[in-house]
Rosetta silent file (secondary structure, phi, psi, omega in degrees, C-alpha in Angstrom):
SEQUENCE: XXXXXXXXXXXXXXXXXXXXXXXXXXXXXXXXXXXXXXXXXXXXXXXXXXXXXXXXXXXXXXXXXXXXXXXXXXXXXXXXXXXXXXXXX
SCORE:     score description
SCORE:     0.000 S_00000001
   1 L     0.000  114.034  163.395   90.275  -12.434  -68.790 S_00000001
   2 L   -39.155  140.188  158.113   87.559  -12.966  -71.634 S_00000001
   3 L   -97.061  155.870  179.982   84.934  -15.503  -70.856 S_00000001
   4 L   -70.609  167.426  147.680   84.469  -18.709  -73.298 S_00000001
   5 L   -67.372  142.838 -173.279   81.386  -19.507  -74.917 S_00000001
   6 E  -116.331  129.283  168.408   79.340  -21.926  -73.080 S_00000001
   7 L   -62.253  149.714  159.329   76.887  -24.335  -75.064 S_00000001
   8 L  -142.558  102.164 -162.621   73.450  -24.353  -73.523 S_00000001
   9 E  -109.999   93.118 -174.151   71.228  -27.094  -74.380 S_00000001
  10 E  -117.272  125.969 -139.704   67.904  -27.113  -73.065 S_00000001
  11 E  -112.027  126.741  172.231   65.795  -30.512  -73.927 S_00000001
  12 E  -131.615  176.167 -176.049   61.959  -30.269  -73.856 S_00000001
  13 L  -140.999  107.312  154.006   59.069  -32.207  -74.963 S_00000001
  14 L   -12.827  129.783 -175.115   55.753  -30.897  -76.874 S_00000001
  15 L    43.294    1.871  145.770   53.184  -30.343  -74.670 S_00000001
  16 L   -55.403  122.884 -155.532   55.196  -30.710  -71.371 S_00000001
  17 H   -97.476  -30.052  167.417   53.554  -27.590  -69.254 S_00000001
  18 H   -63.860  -27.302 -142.961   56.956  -27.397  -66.896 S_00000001
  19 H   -96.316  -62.846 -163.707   59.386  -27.125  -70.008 S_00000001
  20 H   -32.706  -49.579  164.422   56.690  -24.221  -71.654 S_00000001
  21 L   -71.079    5.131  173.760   57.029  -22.501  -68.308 S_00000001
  22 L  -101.975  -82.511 -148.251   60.647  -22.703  -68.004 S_00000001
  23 H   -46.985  -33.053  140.123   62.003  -21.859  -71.557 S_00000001
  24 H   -46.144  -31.740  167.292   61.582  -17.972  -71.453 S_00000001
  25 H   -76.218  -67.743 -167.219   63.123  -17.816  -68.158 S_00000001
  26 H   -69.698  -39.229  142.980   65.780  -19.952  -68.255 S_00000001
  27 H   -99.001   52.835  159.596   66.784  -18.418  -71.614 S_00000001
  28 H  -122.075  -21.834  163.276   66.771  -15.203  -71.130 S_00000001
  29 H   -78.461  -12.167 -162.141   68.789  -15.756  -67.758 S_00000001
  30 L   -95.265  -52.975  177.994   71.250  -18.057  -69.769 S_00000001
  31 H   -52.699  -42.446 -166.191   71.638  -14.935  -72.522 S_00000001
  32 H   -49.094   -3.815 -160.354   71.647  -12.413  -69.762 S_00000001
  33 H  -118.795  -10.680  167.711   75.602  -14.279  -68.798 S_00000001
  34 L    55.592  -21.610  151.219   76.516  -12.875  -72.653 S_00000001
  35 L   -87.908    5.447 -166.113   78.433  -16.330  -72.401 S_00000001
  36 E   -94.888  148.991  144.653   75.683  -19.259  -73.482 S_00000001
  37 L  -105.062  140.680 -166.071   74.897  -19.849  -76.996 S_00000001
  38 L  -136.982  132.667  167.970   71.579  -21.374  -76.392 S_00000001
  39 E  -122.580  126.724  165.331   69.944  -24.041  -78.069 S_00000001
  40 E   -99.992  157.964 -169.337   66.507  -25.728  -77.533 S_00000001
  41 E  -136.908  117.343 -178.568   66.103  -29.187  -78.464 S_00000001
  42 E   -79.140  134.127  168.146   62.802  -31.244  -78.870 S_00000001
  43 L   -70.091  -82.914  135.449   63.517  -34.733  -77.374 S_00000001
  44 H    45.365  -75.618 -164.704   60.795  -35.888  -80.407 S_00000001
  45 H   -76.995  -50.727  166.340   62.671  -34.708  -82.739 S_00000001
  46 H  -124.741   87.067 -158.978   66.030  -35.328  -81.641 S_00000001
  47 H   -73.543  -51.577  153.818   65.925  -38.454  -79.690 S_00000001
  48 H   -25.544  -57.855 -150.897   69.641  -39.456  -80.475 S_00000001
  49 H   -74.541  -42.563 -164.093   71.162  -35.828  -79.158 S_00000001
  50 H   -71.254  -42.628  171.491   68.983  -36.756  -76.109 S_00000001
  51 H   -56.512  -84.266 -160.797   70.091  -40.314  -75.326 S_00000001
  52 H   -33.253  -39.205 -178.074   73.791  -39.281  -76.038 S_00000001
  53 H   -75.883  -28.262 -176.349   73.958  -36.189  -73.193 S_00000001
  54 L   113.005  -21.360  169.287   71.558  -39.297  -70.624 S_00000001
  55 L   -19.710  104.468  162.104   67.882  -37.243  -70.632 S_00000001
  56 L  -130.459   35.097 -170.786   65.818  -38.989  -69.205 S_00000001
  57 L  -151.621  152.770  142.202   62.925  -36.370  -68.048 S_00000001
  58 L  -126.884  173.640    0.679   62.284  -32.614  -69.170 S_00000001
  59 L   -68.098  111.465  172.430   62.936  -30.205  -68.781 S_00000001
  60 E  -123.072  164.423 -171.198   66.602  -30.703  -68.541 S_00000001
  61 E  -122.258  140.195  166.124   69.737  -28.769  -69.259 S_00000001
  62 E  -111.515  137.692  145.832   73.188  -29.611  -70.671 S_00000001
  63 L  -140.395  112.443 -172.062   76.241  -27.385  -71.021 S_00000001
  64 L    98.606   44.121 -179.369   79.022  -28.137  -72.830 S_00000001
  65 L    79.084    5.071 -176.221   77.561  -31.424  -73.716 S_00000001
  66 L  -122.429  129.797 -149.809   77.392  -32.360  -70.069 S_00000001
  67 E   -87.459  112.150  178.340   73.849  -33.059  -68.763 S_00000001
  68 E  -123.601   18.235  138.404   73.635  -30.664  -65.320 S_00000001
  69 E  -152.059  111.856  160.571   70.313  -30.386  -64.492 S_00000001
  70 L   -73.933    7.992  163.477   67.886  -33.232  -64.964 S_00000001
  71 L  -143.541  177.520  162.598   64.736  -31.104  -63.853 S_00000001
  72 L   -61.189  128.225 -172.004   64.299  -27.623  -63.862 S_00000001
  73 L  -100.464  168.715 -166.320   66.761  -25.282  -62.476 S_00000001
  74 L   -88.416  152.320  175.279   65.760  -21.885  -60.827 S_00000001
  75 H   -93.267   23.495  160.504   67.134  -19.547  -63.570 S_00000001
  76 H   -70.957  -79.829 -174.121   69.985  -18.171  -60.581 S_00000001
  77 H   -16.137  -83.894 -179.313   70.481  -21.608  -60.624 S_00000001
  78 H   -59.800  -55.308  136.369   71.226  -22.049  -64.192 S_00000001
  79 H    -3.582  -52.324  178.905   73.210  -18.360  -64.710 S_00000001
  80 H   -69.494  -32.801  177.644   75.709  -19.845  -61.690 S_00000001
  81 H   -43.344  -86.680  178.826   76.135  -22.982  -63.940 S_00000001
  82 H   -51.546  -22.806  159.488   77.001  -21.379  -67.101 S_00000001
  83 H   -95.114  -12.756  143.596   79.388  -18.398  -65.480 S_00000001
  84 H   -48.696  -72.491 -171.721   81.151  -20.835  -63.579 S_00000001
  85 H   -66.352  -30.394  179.288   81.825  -23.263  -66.752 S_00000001
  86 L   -56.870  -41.440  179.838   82.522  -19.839  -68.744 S_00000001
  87 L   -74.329  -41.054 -158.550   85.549  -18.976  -65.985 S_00000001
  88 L   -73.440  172.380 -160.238   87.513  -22.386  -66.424 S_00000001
  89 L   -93.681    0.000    0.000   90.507  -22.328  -68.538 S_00000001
């Protein structure tokens, strides 16, 4: 069974020293699942996209539009997320 594409949205803020430290890990573990499309998103910039998923810290991650980790996840962590939402029908 083919897996789906999985959204990956991961919302950071300029000059936040956790999301700078994250964002190379956590996507290159979210490509490493060959199912995320991965997008980063400056909360600055797009303050709407941020309210609408509920951010209200970064680093945090959304997939499929649904906000599942409000801090930073271990990038296991995220990679179980994202092959997990990739398996459901």
């Amino acid at each position: 069974m083919a897996k789906k594409a999985v959204s990956v949205e991961f919302f950071f803020a300029a000059g936040c020293e956790k999301c700078a430290a994250a964002r190379g890990a956590l996507r290159d573990a979210a490509q490493a699942t060959r199912a995320a499309k991965w997008q980063e998103v400056d909360i600055a910039k797009e303050p709407d996209r941020a309210v609408d998923v509920g951010v209200l810290s970064t680093p945090a991650v959304a997939i499929d539009g649904e906000l599942v980790f409000k801090s930073m996840p271990s990038a296991a962590q995220l990679r179980k997320a994202i092959e997990a939402k990739a398996a459901e029908d």
